[in-house]
C-alpha positions in Angstrom: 17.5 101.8 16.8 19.9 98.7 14.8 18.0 95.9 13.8 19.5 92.5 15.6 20.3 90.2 12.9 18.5 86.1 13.2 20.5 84.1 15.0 22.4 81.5 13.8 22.7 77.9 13.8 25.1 77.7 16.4 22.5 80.2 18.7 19.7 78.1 18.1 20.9 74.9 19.0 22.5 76.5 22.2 19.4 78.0 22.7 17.0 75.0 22.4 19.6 72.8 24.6 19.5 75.7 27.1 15.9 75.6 27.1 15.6 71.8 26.8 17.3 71.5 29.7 15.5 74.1 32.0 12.6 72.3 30.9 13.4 68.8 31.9 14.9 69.7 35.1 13.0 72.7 35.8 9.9 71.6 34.8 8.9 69.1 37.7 10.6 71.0 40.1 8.0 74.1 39.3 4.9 71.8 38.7 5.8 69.9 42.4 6.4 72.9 44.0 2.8 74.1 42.7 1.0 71.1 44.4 1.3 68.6 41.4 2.9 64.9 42.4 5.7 64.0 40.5 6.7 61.1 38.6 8.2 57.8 40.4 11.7 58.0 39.4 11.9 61.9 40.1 14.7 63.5 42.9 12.0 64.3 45.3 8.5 63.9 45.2 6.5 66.4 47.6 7.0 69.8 47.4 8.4 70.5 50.7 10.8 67.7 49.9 14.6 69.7 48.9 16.5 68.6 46.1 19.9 67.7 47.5 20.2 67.2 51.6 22.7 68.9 53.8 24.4 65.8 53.4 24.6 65.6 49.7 25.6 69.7 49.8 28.2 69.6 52.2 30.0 66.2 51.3 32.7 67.6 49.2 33.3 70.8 51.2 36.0 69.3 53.6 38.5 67.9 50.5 40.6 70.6 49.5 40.1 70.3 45.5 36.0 71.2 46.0 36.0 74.9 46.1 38.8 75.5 43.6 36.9 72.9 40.8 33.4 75.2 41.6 35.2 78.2 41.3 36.5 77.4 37.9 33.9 75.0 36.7 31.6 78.7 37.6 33.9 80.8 35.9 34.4 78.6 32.8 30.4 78.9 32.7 30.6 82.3 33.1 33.4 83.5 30.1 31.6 81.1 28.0 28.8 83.4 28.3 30.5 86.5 27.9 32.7 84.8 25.0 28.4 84.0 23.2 27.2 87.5 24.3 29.9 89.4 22.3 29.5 87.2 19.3 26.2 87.9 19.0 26.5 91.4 19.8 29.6 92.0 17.3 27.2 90.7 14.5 24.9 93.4 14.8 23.0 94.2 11.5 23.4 98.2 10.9 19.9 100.0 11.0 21.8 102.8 8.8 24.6 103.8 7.1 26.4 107.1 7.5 26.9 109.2 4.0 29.2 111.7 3.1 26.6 113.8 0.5 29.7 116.2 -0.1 28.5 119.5 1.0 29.7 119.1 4.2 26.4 117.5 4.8 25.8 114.1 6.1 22.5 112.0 5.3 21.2 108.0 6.5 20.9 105.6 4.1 19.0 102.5 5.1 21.3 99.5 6.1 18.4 96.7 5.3 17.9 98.8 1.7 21.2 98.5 0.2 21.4 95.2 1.8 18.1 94.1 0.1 19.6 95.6 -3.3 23.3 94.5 -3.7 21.4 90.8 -2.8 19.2 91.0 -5.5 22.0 92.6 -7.7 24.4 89.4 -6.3 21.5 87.3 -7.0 21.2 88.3 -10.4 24.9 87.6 -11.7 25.6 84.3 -14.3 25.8 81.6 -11.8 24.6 82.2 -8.7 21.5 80.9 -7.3 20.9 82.9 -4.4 22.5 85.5 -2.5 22.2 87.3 1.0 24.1 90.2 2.1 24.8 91.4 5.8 25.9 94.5 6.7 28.1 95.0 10.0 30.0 97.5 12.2 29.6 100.9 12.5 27.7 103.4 10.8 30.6 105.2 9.4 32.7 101.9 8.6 30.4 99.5 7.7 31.5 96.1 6.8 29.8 93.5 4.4 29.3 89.8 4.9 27.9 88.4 1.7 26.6 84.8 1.5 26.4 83.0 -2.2 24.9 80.0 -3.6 26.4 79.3 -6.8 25.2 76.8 -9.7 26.7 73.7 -10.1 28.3 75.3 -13.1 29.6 78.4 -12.1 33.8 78.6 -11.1 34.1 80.2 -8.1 37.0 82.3 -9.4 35.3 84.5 -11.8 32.0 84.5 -9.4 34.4 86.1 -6.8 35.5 88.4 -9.1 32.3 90.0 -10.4 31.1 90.4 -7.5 34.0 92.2 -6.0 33.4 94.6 -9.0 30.3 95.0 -9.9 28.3 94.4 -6.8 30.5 95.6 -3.8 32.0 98.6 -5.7 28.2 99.8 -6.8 27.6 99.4 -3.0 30.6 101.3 -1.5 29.9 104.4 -4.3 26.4 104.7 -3.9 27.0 104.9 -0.2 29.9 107.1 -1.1 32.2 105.3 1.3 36.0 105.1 1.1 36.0 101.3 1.4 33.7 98.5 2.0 35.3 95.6 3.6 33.9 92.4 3.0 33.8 88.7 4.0 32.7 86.5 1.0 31.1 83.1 1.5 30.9 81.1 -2.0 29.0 77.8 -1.3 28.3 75.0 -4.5 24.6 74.4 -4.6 24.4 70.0 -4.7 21.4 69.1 -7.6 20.4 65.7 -7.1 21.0 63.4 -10.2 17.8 62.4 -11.7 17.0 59.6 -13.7 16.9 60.1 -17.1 14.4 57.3 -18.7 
C-alpha cells in the first residue's frame, strides 16, 4: 500500500472550480428535481420542466461544423483529464524503499521515515528555514524531490551544495542505493522590514 502524496495547488483549485461549478449548476437542478421551487431567474423552474428543449438540442445538428466542434471540444475535455490523472498518479509518494542489505537479502525501509529524516537533516543546515522532502518512483529507483526555504542570508550556491553532500548522499548510503536522483527547489524566505524606533 503507497501513500498518495497532498495534492497540490494546481489540484486544489481545479478541484474546488470543479466542484464550484457542479454545485452552482447542479445544485438547483437536484433540489427542483426533489420537489423544491427554484429561484426566478433559474433555466427551468418545475421539476418536470427539461433543461434545454428539442429545439434548443437539435438547432445546431443540421450545420455541418456541429458534430466535429463536440467531438473535439469532448475529446479536448477528455485528454485534459487523462493529461491531470497521470500527473497525479506519477507523483506518487513511495510507501517503501527497496534495500540491497548485501547478503543477497533484500529488506523495506520506510519511504515517509527517511523522508521525515533527510527533512529534518535539510532543515537543520546554516541557512535554511525549513525543508520538505518527497520521495518518488519506484521502489528500487526512488527519486527525491526536496523543497527548501532558505534565510534571507543564505547564497543559494553553497546551500545547493551541502545538501547535495551531506544530506542526499547520507540518504542514498543508508538506503544503500546506487543513486538517488533528485529535483531541488531553493526558494528565498521574504522577512518583512520592521520599523526600528
Amino acid at each position: 500500500m503507497s501513500a498518495v502524496e497532498k495534492p497540490g495547488r494546481a489540484d486544489r483549485v481545479l478541484l474546488a472550480l470543479a466542484g464550484l461549478v457542479l454545485l452552482v449548476f447542479g445544485g438547483p437542478v437536484l433540489a427542483i428535481g426533489l420537489g423544491a421551487t427554484g429561484p426566478s431567474w433559474w433555466i427551468h423552474q418545475d421539476q418536470h420542466d427539461v433543461l434545454l428543449s428539442a429545439a434548443q438540442r437539435t438547432h445546431w445538428r443540421g450545420e455541418g461544423w456541429w458534430w466535429p466542434a463536440v467531438i473535439a471540444g469532448l475529446a479536448v475535455l477528455l485528454l485534459i483529464g487523462l493529461w491531470w490523472l497521470s500527473a497525479v498518479l506519477r507523483r506518487r509518494r513511495l510507501a517503501e524503499i527497496l534495500v540491497d542489505t548485501g547478503d543477497g537479502e533484500e529488506a523495506l525501509l520506510r519511504g515517509p521515515a527517511l523522508e521525515a529524516a533527510a527533512g529534518a537533516r535539510t532543515a537543520a543546515l546554516d541557512g535554511v528555514e525549513r525543508a520538505e522532502v518527497r520521495l518518488t518512483g519506484r521502489r528500487e529507483a526512488p527519486r527525491a524531490g526536496v523543497r527548501v526555504l532558505l534565510e534571507p542570508y543564505a547564497a543559494p550556491g553553497p546551500a545547493l551544495q551541502r545538501i547535495s553532500d551531506e544530506v542526499l548522499a547520507q540518504a542514498r548510503d543508508s538506503a544503500g542505493l546506487e543513486r538517488l536522483p533528485a529535483e531541488v527547489q531553493l526558494r528565498a524566505a521574504r522577512h518583512r522590514p520592521q520599523r526600528v524606533q
